[in-house]
N, C-alpha and C positions, 0 to 999 in steps of 0.2 A: 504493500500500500504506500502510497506518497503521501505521509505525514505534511508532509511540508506543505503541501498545496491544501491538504483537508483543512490543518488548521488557517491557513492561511485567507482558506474561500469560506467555509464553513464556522471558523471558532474566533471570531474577531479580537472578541475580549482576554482570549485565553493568548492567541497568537501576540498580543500586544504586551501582555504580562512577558510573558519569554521572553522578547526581541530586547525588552527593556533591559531585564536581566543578564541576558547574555550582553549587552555591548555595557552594561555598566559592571558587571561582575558582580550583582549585587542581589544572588538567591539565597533565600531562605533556605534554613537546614534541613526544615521538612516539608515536602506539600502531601495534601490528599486531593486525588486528581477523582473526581464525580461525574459520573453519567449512570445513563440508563442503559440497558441490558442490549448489549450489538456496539457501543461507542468502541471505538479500540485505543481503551486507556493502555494497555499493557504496551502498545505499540508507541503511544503519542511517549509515554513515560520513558522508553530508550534512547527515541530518538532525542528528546529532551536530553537524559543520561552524555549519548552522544556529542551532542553539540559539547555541554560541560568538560569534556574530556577533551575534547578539537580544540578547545581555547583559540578560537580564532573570532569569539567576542560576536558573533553570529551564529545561525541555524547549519546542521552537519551538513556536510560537504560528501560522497560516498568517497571512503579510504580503505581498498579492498585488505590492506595490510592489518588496519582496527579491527575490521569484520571478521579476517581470518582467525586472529587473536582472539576477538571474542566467540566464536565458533568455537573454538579448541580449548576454550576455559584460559587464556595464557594470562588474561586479564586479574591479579592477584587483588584488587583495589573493587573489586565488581558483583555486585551477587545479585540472584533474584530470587524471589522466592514467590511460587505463586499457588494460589489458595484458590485458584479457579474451581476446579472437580474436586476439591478434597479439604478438610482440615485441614491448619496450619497449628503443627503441634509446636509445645513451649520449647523442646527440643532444637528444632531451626531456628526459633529466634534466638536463643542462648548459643548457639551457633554463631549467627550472624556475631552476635554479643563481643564475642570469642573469638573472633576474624582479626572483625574492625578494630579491637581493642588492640592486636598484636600486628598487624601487619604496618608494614610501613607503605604508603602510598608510591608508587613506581612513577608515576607522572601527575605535574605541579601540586604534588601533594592533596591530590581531592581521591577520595572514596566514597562511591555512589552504591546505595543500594534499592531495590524496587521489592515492594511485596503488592502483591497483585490481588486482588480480592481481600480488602485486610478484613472485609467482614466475617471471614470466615476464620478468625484465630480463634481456636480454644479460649475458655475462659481462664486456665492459667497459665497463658502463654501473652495476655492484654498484660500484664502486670509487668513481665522483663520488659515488654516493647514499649512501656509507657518510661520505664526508668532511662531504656536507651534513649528514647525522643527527648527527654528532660536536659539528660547528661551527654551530648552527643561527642563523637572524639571529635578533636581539629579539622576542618577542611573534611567534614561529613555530611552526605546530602541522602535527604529520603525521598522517597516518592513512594507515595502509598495510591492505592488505588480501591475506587468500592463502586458496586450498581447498586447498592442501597444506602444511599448515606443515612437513613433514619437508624440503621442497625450501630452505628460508628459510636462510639460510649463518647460521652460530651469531652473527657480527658486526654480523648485523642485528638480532636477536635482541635481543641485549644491549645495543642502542641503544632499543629498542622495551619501553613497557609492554603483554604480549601480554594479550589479551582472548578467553578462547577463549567458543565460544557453541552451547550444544549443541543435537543435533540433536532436531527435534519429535517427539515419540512417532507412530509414522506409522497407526495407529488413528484417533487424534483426527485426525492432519491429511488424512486419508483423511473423514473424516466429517464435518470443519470443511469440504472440496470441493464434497462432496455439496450440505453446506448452499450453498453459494454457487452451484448449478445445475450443477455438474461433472458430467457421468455419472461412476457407476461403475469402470466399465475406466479413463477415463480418469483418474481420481483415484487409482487402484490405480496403473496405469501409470507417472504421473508424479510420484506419492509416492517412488518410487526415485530420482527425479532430482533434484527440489528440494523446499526445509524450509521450504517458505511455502504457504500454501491461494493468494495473489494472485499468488504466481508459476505454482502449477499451473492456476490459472483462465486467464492471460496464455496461457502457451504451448498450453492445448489448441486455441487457436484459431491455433495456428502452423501456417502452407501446409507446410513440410515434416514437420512429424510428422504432422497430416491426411493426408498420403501412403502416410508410413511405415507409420501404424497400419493403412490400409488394407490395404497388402500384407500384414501381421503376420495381419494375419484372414484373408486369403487364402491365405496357407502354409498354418495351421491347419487350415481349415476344408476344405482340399482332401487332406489327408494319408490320405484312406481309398483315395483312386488319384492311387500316384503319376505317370503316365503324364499326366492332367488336372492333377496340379498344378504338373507341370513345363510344358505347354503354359500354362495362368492366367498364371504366374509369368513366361512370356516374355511374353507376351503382352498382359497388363493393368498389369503392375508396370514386368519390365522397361525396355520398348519407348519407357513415356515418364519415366524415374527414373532410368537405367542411366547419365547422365551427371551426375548430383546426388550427389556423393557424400554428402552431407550427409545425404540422405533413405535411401541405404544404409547407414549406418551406424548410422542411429536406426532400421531398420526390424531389423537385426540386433540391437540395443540391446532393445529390445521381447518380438524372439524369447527371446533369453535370461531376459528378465525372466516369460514368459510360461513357459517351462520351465521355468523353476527354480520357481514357484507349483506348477504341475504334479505333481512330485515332489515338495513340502512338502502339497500334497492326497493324493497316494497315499501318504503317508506316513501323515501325522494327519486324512485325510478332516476337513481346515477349511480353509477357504478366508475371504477377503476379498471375493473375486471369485463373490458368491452368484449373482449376475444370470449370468455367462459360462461357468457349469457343463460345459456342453458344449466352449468349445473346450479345456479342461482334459483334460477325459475323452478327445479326439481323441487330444491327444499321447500320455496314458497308454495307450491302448490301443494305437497303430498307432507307437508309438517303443518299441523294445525295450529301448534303453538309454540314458535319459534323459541320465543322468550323462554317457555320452561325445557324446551330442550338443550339450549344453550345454557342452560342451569344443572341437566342431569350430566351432563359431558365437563364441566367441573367437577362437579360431587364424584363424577365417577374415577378424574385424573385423583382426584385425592384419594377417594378409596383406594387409588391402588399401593399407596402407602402401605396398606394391612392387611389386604388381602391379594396371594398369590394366585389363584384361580383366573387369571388375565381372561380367557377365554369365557368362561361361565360371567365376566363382568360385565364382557362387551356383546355376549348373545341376550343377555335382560334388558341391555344398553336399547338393543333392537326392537325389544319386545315393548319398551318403554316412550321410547322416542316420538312415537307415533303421533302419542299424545290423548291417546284413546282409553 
């Protein structure tokens, strides 16, 4: 992705902060970098990292020799840590702790480090990370990252310059897709999930939403008999998905998104989704009541929290749906 150009066309406020910084030299120890679910802080937050490390008082320049280094870990002054998919136990950050504290800085004495999703530290792992942000070593810079800053405890907060970064108008980033050879549906689709055109381009070629969306178009598209869409749905979706939870939960993720279009086209007959008119028109006509099925297709991503029977959730899902 070209950070440089997203912030630049995209993040005004946020672009202006940096540029300042960098030609004055004059960053904060720690920022927490904020958006919403699709922004690509972990990328914005490198190439930031970057540029500090290029000291050339400006946004990075590409230096295949840094890249390589950083590639191959040769970078001793550098660490990430990222909480995206998983906990971040107190373990890595007494870690980090334990780096930064002993290492000596290899160039102009700065030591950058990024934790990526800080929402996700263990709760005693907030307590090391708040002592290091309090007490940071010399020439030490954070960059913290969250898609929910309500979850952020107010003490990390107030150790943090926060940088929020708002979300893309999803028109243009729906049509910025396009341009990039996205279909359609899927630039509709995946405009709900993430605030970059290179991260929707990226994931349309994900093996589990390729899945998902297939099923999504198969629910739809068979809702005129439900009898057949309950056999498809065992049969083509379940039979080889029904163990991924991953691809059920984005094939539900989709449903919803595809309903709730539905009902804003039966509503103001406008759609995004000019090309997919008809699986629109399916739900509207053969879902009586759009609203509470859009309601049992959340209750049921959460059920699947508790209950492993995936199959027995999404054939009631069917029995249900109807509305009858």
């Amino acid at each position: 992705m070209e950070i440089y150009n997203y912030l630049k066309d995209y993040q005004k406020i946020p672009y202006q902060l940096f540029k300042k910084a960098l030609e004055n030299n004059s960053f904060s120890h720690a920022y927490l970098l904020s958006g919403q679910q699709g922004t690509p802080l972990l990328d914005i937050a490198l190439f930031i990292a970057k540029s500090i490390y290029q000291d050339n008082h400006t946004f990075y320049n590409y230096d295949e020799n840094f890249e390589e280094k950083l590639k191959n870990s040769y970078i001793d002054n550098f660490l990430i840590i990222d909480g995206k998919d998983q906990k971040i136990k107190i373990d890595e950050i007494r870690n980090l702790e334990n780096i930064f504290s002993k290492t000596t800085a290899s160039k102009n004495n700065i030591k950058i480090y990024i934790i990526n999703c800080v929402e996700n530290l263990r709760d005693n792992a907030v307590s090391v990370l708040l002592k290091f942000l309090e007490e940071p070593p010399k020439d030490t810079y954070a960059f913290l990252t969250t898609e929910n800053e309500y979850k952020i405890l107010p003490t990390i907060k107030s150790r943090t310059q926060i940088i929020k970064f708002s979300p893309l108008n999803r028109r243009v980033l729906i049509e910025n897709s396009i341009v990039l050879g996205i279909s359609q549906l899927d630039a509709f689709l995946l405009s709900n999930m993430f605030n970059s055109e290179e991260a929707i381009k990226e994931f349309s070629l994900n093996e589990d939403y390729l899945k998902s969306k297939d099923g999504m178009i198969l629910f739809i598209e068979n809702l005129p008999n439900r009898k057949l869409l309950r056999l498809s749905i065992e049969h083509n979706f379940l039979s080889v998905n029904s163990k991924n939870l991953n691809v059920i939960k984005l094939f539900l993720d989709l449903l919803i998104i595809m309903f709730k279009e539905s009902l804003n086209y039966k509503i103001t007959n406008s759609t995004a989704l000019t090309n997919e008119i008809d699986l629109l028109t399916n739900i509207i006509k053969y879902i009586s009541n759009i609203n509470k099925a859009i309601l049992l297709l959340m209750n049921l991503k959460e059920e699947m929290n508790y209950n492993i029977n995936v199959n027995l959730l999404i054939i009631n899902l069917i029995n249900k749906v109807y509305g009858e």
